[in-house]
N, C-alpha and C positions, 0 to 999 in steps of 0.2 A: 417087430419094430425095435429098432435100437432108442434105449433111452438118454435123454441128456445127463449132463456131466453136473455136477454141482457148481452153481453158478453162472452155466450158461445159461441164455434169453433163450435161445432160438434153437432147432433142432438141426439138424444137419440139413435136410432138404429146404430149409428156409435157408440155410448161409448156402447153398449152392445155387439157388434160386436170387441171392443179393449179388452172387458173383457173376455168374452169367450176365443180370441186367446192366450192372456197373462195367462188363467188358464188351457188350451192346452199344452201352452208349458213350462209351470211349471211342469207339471205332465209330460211329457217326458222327460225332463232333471232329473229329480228325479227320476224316474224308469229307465232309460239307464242304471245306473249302476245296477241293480238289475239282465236286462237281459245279459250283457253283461260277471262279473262275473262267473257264473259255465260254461260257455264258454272256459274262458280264465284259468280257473285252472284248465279243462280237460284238457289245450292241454299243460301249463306246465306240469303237470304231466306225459303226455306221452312225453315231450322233454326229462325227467331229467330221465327215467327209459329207453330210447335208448342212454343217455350219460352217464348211468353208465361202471362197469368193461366190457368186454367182454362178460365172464364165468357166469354173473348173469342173 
């Protein structure tokens, strides 16, 4: 097992383990909008076409 360095916290598998999660969930919050999108403009569309006239 490699040991830390003087004045590091964390061991190597902990900062690769911080990197991984922080590159997790960079790319989930950057994609949420992409899935969430043709979701939510199906279903405006379908509010705004049972709020029109009656007769249409």
């Amino acid at each position: 097992m490699t040991r830390r360095e003087a004045g590091e916290v964390f061991g190597p598998r902990m900062t690769l383990f911080a990197d991984v999660l922080s590159v997790g969930l960079a790319t989930a919050a950057a994609c949420l909008p992409l899935v969430t999108v043709p979701a939510a403009l199906s279903t405006a569309c379908a509010v705004l076409r049972g709020a029109g006239p009656a007769g249409s």
